[in-house]
C-alpha positions as a Markdown table, in Angstrom:
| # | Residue | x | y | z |
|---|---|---|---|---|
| 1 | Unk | 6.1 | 8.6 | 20.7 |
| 2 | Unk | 8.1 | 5.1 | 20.5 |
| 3 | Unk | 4.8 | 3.4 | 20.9 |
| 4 | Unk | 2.7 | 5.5 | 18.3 |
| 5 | Unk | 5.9 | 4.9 | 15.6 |
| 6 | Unk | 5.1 | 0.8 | 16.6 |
| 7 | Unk | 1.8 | 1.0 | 16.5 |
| 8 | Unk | 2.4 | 2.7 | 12.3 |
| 9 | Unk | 4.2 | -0.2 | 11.6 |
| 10 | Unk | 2.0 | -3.2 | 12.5 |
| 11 | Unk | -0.9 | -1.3 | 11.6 |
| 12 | Unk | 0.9 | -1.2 | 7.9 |
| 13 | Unk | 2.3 | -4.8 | 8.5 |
| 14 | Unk | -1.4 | -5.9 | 8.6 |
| 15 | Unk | -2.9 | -3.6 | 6.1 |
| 16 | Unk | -0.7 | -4.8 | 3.3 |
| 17 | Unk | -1.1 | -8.7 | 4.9 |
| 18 | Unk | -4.5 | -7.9 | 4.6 |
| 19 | Unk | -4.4 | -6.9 | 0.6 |
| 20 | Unk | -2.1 | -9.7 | -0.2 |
| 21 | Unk | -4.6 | -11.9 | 1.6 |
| 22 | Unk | -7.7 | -10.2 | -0.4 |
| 23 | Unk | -5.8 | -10.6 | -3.8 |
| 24 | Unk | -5.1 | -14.4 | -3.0 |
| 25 | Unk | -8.7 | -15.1 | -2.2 |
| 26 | Unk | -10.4 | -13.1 | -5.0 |
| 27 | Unk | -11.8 | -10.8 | -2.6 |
| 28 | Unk | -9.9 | -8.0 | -4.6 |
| 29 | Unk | -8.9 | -7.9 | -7.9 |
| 30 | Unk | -4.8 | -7.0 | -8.1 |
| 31 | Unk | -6.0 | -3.9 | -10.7 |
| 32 | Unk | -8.3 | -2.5 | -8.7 |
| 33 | Unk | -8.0 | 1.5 | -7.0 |
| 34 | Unk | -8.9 | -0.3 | -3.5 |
| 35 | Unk | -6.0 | -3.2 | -3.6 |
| 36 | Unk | -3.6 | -0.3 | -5.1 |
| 37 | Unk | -4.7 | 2.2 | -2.2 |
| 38 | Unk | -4.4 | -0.7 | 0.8 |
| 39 | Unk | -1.1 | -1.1 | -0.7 |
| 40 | Unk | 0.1 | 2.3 | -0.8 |
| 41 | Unk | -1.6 | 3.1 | 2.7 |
| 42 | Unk | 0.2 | 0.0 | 4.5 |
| 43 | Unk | 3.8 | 1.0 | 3.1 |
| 44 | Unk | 3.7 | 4.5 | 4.1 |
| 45 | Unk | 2.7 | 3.5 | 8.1 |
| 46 | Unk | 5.8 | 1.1 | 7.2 |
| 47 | Unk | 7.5 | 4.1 | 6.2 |
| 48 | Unk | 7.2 | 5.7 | 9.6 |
| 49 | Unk | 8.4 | 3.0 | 11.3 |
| 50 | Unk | 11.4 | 2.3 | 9.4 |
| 51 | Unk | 12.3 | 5.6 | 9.5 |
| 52 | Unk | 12.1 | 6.3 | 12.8 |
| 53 | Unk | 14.4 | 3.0 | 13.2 |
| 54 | Unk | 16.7 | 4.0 | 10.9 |
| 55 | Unk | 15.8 | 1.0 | 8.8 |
| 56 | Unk | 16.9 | 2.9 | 5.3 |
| 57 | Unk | 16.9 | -0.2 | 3.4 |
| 58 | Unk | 13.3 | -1.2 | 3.9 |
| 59 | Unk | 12.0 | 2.5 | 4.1 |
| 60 | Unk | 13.3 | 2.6 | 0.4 |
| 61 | Unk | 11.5 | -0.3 | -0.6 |
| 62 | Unk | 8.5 | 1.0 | 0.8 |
| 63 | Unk | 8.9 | 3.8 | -0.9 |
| 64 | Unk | 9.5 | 2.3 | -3.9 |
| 65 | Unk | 6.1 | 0.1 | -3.4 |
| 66 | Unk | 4.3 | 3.4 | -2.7 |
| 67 | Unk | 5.4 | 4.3 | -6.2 |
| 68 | Unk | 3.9 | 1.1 | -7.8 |
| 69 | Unk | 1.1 | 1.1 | -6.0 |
| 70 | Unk | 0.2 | 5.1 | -7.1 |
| 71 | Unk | 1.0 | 4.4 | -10.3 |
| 72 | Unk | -1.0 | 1.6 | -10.6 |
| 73 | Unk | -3.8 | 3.5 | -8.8 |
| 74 | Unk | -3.8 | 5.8 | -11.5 |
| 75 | Unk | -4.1 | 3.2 | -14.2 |
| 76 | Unk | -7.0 | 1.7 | -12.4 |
| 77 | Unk | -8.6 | 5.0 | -12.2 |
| 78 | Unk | -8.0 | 5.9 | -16.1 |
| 79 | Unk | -9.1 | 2.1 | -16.9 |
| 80 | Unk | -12.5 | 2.8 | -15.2 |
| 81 | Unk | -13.0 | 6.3 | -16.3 |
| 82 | Unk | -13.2 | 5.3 | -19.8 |
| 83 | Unk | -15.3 | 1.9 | -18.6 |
| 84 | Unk | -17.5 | 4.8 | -17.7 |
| 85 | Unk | -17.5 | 6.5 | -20.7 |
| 86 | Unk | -18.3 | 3.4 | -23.2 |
C-alpha cells in the first residue's frame, strides 16, 4: 500500500512539473481545459500522498489548487463553447 501511496505522489509531483513546464514554454496556454485538468489531476495524486502522511497542510493547499484549477476548467470550457458558437 506504502509504495502505491508514493508512487500517487511523484506521479502528481511530475504531472503538475510537467504543466508548469508546458505553460513556461508555450506548449500550453495557462487558460486552456488541458493545463487546468493536468493541474487538477497532479494535486489530487498529491492529495493521496499527503493524506496518507498526514501532511494536512499541504493536502489543503492541494485541495485548494484543485478548486482553482476546476474552476478555471470551467471558464475555459464556457470560453470555448461560445468560441464555438460565433
Amino acid at each position: 500500500m506504502q509504495l502505491t501511496i508514493d508512487l500517487a505522489g511523484w506521479l502528481g509531483a511530475g504531472i503538475l512539473l510537467v504543466a508548469y513546464a508546458m505553460v513556461s514554454f508555450d506548449k500550453l496556454r495557462a487558460e486552456s481545459f488541458r493545463y487546468q485538468f493536468l493541474n487538477g489531476a497532479g494535486s489530487l495524486l498529491l492529495i493521496v500522498n499527503t493524506v496518507y502522511y498526514r501532511a494536512y497542510p499541504s493536502a489543503f493547499v492541494n485541495v485548494v489548487w484543485i478548486i482553482i484549477a476546476f474552476l478555471a476548467s470551467v471558464r475555459a470550457k464556457n470560453r470555448q463553447s461560445r468560441a464555438a458558437g460565433s
